[in-house]
C-alpha positions as CSV (number, residue, x, y, z in Angstrom):
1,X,100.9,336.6,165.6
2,X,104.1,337.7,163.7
3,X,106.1,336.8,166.9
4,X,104.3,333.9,167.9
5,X,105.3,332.2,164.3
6,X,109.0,333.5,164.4
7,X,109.0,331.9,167.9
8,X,108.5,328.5,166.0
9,X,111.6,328.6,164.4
10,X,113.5,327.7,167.7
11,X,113.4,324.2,168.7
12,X,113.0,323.0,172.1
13,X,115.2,320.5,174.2
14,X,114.5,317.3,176.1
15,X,115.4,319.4,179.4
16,X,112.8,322.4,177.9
17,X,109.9,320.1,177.6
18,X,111.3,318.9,180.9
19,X,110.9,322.0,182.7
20,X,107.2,322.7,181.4
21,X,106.2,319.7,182.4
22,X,107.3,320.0,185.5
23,X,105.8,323.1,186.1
24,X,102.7,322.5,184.6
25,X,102.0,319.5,186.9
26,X,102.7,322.3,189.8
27,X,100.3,324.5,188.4
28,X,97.8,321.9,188.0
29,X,98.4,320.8,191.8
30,X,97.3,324.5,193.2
31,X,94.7,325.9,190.5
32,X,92.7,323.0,188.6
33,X,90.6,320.8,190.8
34,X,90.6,318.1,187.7
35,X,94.1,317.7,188.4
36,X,94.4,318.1,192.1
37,X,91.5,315.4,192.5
38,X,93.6,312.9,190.1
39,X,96.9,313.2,191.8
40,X,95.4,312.9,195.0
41,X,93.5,309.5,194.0
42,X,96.9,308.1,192.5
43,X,98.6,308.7,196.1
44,X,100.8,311.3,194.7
45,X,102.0,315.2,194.5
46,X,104.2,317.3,192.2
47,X,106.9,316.4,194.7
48,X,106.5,313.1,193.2
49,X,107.5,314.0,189.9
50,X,111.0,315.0,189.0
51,X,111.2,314.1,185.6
52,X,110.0,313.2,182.5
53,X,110.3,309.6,183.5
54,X,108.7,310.5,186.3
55,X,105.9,312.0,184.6
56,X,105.6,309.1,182.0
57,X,105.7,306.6,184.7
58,X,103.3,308.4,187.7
59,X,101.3,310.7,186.8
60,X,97.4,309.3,186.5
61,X,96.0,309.0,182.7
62,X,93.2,310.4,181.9
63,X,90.7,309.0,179.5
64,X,88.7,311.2,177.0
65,X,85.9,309.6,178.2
66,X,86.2,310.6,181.8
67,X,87.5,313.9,180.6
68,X,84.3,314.9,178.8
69,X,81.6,313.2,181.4
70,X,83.1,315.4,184.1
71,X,83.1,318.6,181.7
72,X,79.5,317.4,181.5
73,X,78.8,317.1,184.6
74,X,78.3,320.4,186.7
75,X,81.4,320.1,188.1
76,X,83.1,321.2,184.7
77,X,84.9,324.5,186.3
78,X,87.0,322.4,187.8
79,X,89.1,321.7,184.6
80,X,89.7,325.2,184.4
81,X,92.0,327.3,186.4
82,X,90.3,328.6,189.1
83,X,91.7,332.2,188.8
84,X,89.9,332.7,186.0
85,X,86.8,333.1,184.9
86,X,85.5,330.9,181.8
87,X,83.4,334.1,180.0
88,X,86.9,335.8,179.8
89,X,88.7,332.8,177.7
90,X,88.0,331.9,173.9
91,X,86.1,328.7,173.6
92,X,86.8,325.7,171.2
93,X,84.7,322.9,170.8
94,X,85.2,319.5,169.1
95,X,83.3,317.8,166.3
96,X,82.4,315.3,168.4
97,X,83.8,312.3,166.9
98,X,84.0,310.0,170.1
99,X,79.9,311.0,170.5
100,X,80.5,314.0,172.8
101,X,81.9,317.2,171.9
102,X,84.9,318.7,174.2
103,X,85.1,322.1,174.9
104,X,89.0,324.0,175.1
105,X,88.9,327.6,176.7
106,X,91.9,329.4,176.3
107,X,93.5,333.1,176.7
108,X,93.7,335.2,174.3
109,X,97.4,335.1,174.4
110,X,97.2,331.3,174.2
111,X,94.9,331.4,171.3
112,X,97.6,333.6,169.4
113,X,99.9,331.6,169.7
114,X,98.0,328.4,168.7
115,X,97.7,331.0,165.2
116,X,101.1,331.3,164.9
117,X,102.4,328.2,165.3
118,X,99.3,327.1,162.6
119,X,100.7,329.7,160.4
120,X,104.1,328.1,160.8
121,X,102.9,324.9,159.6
122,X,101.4,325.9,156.8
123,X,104.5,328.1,155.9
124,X,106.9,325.2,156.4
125,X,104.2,322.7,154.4
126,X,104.7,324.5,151.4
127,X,101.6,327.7,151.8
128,X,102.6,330.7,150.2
129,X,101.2,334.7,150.0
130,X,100.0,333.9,146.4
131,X,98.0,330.8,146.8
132,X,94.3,330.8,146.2
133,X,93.7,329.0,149.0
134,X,90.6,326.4,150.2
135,X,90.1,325.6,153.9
136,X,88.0,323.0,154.5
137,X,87.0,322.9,158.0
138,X,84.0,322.0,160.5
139,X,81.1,324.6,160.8
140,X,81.9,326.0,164.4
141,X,85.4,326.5,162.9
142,X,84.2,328.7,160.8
143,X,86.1,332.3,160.9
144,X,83.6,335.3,160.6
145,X,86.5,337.7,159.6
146,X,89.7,338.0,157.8
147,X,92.6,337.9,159.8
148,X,95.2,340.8,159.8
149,X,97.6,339.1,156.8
150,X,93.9,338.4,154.8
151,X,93.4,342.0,155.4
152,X,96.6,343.0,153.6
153,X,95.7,340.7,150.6
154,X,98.2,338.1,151.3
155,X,97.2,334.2,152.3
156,X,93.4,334.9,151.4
157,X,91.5,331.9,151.6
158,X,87.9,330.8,151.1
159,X,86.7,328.5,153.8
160,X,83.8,325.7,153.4
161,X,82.3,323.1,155.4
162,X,80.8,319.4,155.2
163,X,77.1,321.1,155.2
164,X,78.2,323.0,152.1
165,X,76.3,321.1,148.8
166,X,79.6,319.9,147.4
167,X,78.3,320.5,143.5
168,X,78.6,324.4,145.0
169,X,82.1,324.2,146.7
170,X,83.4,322.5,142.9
171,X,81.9,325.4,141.6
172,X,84.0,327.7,143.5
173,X,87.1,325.8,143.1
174,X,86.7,326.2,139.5
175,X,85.5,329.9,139.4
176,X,88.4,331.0,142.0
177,X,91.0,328.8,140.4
178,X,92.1,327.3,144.3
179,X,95.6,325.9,144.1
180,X,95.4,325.0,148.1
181,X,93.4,323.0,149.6
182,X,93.9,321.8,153.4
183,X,91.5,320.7,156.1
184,X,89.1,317.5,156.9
185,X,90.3,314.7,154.9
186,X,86.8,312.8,154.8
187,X,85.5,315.9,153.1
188,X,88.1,317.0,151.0
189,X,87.9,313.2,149.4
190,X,84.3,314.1,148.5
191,X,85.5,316.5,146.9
192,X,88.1,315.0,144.9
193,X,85.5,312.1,144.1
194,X,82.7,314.5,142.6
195,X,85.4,315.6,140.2
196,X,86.5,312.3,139.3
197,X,82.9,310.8,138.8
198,X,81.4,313.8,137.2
199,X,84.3,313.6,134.7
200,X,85.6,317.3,135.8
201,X,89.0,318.0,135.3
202,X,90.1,318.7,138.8
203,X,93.0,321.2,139.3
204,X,96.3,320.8,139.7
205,X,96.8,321.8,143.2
206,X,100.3,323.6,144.5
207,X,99.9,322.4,148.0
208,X,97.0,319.7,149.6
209,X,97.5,319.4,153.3
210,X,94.5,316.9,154.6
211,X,94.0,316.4,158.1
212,X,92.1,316.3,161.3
213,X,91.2,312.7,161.1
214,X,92.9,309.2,159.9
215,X,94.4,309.4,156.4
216,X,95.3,305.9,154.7
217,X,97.6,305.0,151.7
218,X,94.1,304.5,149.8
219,X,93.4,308.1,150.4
220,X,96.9,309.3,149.7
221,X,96.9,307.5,146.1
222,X,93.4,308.5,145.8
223,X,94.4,312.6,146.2
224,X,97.7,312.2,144.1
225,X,95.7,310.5,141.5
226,X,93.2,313.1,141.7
227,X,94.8,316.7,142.1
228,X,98.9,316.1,141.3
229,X,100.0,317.8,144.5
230,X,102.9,319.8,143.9
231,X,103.5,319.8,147.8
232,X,101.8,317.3,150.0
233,X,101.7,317.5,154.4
234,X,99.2,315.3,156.6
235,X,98.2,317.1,159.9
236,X,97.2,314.9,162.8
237,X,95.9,316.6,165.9
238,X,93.3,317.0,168.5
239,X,90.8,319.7,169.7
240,X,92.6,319.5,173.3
241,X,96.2,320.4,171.9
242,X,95.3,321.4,168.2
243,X,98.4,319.9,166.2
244,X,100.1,317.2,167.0
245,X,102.7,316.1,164.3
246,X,103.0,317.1,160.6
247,X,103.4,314.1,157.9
248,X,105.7,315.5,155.2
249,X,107.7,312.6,154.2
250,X,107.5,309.0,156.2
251,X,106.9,309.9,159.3
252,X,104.1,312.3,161.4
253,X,107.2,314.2,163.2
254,X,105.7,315.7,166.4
255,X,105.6,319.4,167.4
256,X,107.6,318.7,170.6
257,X,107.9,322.5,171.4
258,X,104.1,322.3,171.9
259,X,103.1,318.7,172.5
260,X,104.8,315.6,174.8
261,X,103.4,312.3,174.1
262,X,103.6,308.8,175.5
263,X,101.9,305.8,175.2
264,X,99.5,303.2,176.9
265,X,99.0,299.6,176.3
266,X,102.3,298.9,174.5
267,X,102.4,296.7,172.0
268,X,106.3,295.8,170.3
269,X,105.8,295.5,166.8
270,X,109.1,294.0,165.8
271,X,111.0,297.6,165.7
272,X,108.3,299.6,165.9
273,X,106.1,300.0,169.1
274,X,102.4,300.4,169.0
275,X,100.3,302.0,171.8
276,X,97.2,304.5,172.8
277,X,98.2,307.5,172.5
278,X,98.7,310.4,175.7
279,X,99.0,313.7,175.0
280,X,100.1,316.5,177.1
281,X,100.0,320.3,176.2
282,X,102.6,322.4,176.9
283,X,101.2,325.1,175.9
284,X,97.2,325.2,177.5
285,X,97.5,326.7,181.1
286,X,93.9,328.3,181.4
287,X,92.6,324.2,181.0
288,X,95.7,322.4,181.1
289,X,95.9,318.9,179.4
290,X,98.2,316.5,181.1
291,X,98.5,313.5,179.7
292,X,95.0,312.4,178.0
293,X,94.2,309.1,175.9
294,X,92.6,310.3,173.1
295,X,91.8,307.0,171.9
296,X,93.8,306.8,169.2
297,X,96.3,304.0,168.7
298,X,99.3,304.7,166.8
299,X,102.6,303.2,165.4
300,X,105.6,304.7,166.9
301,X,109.3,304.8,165.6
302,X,112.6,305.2,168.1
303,X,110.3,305.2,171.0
304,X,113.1,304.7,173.1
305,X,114.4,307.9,172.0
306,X,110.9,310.3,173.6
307,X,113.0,311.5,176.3
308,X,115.1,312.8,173.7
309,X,112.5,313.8,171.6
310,X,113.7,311.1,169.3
311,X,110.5,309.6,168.8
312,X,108.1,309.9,165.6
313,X,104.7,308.5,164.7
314,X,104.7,306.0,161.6
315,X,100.6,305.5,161.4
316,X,97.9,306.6,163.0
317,X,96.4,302.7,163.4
318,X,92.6,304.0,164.1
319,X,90.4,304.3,167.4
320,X,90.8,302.5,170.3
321,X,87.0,301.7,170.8
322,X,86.9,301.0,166.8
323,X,85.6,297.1,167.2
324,X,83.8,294.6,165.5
325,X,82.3,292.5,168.6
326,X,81.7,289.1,167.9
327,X,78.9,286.9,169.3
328,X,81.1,285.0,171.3
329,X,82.5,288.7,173.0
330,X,85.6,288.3,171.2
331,X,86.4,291.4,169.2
332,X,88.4,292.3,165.7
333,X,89.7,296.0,165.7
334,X,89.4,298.4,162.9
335,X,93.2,298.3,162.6
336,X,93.0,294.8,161.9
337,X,90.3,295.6,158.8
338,X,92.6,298.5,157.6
339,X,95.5,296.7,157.5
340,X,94.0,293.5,155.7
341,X,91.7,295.9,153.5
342,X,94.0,298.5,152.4
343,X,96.3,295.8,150.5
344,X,94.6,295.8,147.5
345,X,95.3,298.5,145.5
346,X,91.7,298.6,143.5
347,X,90.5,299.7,147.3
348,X,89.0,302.9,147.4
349,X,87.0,303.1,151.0
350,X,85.5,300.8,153.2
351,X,82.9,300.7,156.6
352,X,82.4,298.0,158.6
353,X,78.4,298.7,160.3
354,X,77.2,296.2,162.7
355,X,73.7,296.8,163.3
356,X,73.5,293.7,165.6
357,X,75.0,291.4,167.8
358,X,75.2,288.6,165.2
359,X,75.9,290.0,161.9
360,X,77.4,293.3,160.5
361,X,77.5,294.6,156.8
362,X,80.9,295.3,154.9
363,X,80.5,298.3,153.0
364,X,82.9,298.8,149.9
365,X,83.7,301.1,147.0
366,X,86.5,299.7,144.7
367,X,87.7,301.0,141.5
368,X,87.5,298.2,139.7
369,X,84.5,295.7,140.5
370,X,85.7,293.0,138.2
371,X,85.2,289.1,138.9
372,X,88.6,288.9,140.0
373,X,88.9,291.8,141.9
374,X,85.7,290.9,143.9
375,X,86.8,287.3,144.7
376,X,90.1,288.3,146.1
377,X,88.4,290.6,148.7
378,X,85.4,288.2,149.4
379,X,88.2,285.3,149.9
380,X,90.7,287.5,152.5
381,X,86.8,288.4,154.0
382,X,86.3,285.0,154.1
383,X,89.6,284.1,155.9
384,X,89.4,286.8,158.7
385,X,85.3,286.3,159.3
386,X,83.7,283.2,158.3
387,X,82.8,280.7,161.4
388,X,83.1,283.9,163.5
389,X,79.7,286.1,162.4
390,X,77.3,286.2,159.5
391,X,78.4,288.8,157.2
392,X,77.3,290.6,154.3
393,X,79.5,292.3,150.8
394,X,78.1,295.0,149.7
395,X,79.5,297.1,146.7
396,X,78.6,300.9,146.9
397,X,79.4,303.8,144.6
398,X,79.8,306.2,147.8
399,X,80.4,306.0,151.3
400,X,78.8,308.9,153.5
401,X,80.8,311.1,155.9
402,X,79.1,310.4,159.3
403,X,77.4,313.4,161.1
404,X,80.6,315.1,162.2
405,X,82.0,315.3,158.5
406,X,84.8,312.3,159.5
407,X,84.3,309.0,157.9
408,X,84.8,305.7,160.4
409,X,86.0,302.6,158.9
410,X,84.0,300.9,161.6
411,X,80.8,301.7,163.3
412,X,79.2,299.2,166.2
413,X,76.0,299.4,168.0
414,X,77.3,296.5,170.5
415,X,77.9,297.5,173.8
416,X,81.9,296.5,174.4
């Protein structure tokens, strides 16, 4: 893993990522039936793709949807290269946030090196041998022993999950005096909440990197406020490439020495462009991942710059399939609610739940329920929903983390 993370240190060119592309698309083309099938339905062949450009501009999408119905399907071999045999790879699997979980194999060698470069990031976020360190992460994430460093007594850490009774992971911060925390951000804020509303002095934490799902400005004032991060990073990532960009200062800078992304459905948004988000690993050979919608949406600064590697992500703006569908079939996105919501600075959390066609329920948990808090929420409410569906306010003291251990700000039944 040593070499792996020193290998981090060297950053790639446009004509590097170039040149993996390139070859990955060729070794798509002769060993992953996926990938053959798609570039034969487009009309197309590697000899079709020269480029980046190229790449950006042919190359078939895939959705994340139609990537996980044919891994369910019995047909799933055929995302993996054919040379190998599946029982021989290490297997990842996703929390299944979109309602079905993916599954990443990868070599061993591939694995490693997804270690290192982790290692990296925590190194360069601020992670040091001496921390007393919490990782908060999703049960099948789970390590069931220490890796080599943790054997040593350096970088030991205590892991937990969202199953965990949070009055017991408190507990533990407290009796191991943890200084680091990083992981799922949904359950790290649970966290942060039981000390704030039990009246515990929470610690003072040297480094809090949450991650592996949308964070908002609510939940960055919410931490600081909370545990007085001496270091701060946001990870944003996926189970199909693992990191994607680190957020130390504005921007989510992406890991262009392991990721290349582009984007669907562009929207200008006066200098910034916003879009779905495709990623492509250049790293995954054994199930390669060439250019997949994830169905995020995000905010993207210097766009024109990605073939220079210019380009860095501002927001992540939510999920693509996160609507509120109204009973005439028009439809209000969840990015529309964040951005209207997360104004007010009293905002805590919200949820949008639509249970039927014709009304939906606005969940929210503010610090300060005064009278004129309240009204200024109910009237922008008002503004974006009235005449359109029947709505309800309700003011909660907590909002659970959905099955997963993420938290959406908007959850429809309504077929789209």
């Amino acid at each position: 893993m040593i070499k792996e993370f020193l290998n981090w240190y060297i950053r790639p060119t446009s004509r590097d990522v170039e040149k993996r592309i390139l070859y990955l698309v060729q070794h798509a083309w002769e060993n992953v039936p996926f990938y053959q099938m798609k570039m034969e339905e487009a009309g197309i062949t590697p000899a079709d793709i020269n480029c980046l450009d190229d790449y950006v501009k042919k190359f078939p999408k895939t959705t994340s949807a139609e990537y996980r119905a044919y891994q369910q399907s019995k047909n799933s071999k055929g995302l993996i290269d054919v040379r190998l045999r599946p029982d021989d790879l290490v297997e990842d699997r996703s929390s299944g946030s979109s309602g079905i979980t993916i599954s990443m194999h990868r070599t061993h060698k591939e694995t490693e090196i997804n270690r290192g470069r982790a290692f990296w990031y925590l190194i360069r976020a601020g992670l040091r041998p001496w921390h007393r360190i919490l990782a908060v992460l999703p049960p099948l994430q789970m390590v069931k022993r220490d890796s080599i460093l943790q054997l040593f007594g350096i970088f030991r850490r205590t892991t937990v999950n969202y199953t965990m009774p949070i009055e017991e992971i408190v507990e533990l911060i407290q009796r191991s005096k943890i200084n680091a925390i990083y992981g799922q951000k949904s359950f790290i804020r649970l966290i942060a909440e039981y000390f704030s509303t039990h009246g515990i002095p929470a610690p003072k934490l040297a480094l809090l990197i949450p991650g592996a799902e949308k964070v908002s400005e609510s939940d960055r004032r919410f931490f600081f406020d909370t545990f007085h991060p001496e270091r701060y990073c946001e990870f944003y990532g996926a189970t199909e490439t693992y990191l994607i960009a680190a957020r130390r200062d504005d921007d989510y800078q992406p890991d262009y020495k392991s990721v290349f992304f582009s984007l669907a459905d562009i929207t200008p948004y006066g200098d910034l462009t916003s879009g779905s988000i495709l990623v492509t690993s250049l790293l995954n050979e054994a199930q390669p991942v060439l250019k997949v919608e994830l169905g995020d949406r995000i905010l993207v600064r210097n766009y024109d710059k990605l073939y220079e590697m210019g380009a860095t992500i501002v927001e992540v703006e939510g999920r693509n399939n996160d609507y509120l569908v109204l009973p005439n079939g028009d439809k209000i996105s969840g990015a529309t609610f964040y951005a209207t919501l997360e104004y007010f600075p009293f905002m805590r959390q919200f949820k949008i739940v639509q249970e039927s066609a014709d009304t939906c329920a606005v969940l929210l948990k503010i610090t300060d329920p005064n009278e004129e808090n309240r009204m200024q929420v109910e009237d922008t409410l008002m503004r974006l929903l009235e005449g359109k569906i029947q709505y309800k306010i309700k003011y909660v003291d907590d909002i659970p983390i959905d099955p997963n251990g993420k938290t959406k700000i908007l959850s429809s039944k309504i077929d789209r």
